[in-house]
C-alpha positions as CSV (number, residue, x, y, z in Angstrom):
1,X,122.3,115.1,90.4
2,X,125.4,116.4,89.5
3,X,127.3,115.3,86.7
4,X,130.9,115.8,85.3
5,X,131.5,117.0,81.4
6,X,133.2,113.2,81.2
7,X,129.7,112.0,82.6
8,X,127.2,113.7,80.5
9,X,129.5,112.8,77.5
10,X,129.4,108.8,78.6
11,X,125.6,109.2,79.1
12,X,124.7,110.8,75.8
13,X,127.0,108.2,74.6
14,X,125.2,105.2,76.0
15,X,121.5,106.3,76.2
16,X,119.2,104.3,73.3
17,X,118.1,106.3,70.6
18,X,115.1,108.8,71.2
19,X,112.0,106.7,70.4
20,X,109.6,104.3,72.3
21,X,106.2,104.7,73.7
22,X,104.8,109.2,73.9
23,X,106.2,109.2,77.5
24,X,109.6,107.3,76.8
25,X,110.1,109.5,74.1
26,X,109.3,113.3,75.9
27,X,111.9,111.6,78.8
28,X,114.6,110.8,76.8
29,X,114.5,113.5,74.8
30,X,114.6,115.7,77.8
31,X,116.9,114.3,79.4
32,X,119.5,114.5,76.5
33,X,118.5,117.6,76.2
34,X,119.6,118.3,79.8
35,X,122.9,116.2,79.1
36,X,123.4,118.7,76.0
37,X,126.1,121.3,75.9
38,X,124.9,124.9,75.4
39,X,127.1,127.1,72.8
40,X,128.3,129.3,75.8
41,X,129.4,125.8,77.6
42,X,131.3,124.6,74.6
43,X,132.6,128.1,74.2
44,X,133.8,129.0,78.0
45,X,134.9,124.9,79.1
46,X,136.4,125.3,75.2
47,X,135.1,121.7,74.4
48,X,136.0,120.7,71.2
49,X,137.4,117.1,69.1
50,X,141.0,116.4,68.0
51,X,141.5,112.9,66.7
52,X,138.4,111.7,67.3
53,X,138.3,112.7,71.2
54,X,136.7,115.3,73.2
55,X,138.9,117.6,75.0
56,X,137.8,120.6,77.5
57,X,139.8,123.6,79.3
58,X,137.6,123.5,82.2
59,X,135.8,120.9,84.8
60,X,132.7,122.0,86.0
61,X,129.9,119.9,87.3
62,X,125.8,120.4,86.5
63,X,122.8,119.7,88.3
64,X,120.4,117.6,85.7
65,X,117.2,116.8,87.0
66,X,117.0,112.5,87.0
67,X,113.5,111.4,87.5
68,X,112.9,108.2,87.9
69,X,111.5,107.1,84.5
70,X,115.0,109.1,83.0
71,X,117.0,106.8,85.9
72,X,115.2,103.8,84.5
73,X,116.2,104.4,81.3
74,X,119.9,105.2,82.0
75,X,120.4,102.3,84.8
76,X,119.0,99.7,81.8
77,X,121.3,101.3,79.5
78,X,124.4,100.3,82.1
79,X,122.7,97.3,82.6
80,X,123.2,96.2,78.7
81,X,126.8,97.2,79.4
82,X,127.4,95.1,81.7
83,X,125.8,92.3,80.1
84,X,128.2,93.1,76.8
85,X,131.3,93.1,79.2
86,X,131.6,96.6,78.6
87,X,132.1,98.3,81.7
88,X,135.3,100.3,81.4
89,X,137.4,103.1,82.8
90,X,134.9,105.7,81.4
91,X,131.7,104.3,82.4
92,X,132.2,102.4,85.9
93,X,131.5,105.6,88.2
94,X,128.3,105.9,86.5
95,X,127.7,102.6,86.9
96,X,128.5,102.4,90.4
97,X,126.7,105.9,90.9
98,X,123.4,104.5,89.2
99,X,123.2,100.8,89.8
């Protein structure tokens, strides 16, 4: 699937902490793994905070591998967003794109 810098920011942001059953766990910590950015990313897209935001030079998309365990986890994670009333301008294509 591919996925924005804005969306792998929002996920990272919204996925539970790393922890649950041996297969949960190896998942999730995949999968934000995945969602990371490497050194050369931050370096050539320039990501980097200013005021407590994230700001980047360049828009690029990357393929990340969703299983369907990791598509479980991230579609209950929007789901418990929803049910907070806190879908917003950020997370709704994700939320469209996953639920």
């Amino acid at each position: 699937m591919k996925l924005s810098i804005l969306d792998r920011i929002t996920l990272l942001g919204i996925l539970p902490p790393t922890e649950g059953n041996y297969i949960t766990f190896k998942i999730l910590a995949q999968l934000k793994t995945d969602l990371s950015f490497s050194e050369i990313e931050l370096k050539e897209l320039n990501i980097h905070e200013a005021d407590g935001r994230i700001y980047w030079d360049k828009s690029i998309d990357k393929e990340i591998e969703v299983g369907d365990k990791a598509k479980e986890i991230i579609c209950d994670s929007l789901k418990k967003l929803d049910e907070a009333g806190k879908i917003n301008e950020q997370n709704v294509s994700l939320y469209e794109r996953f639920i």
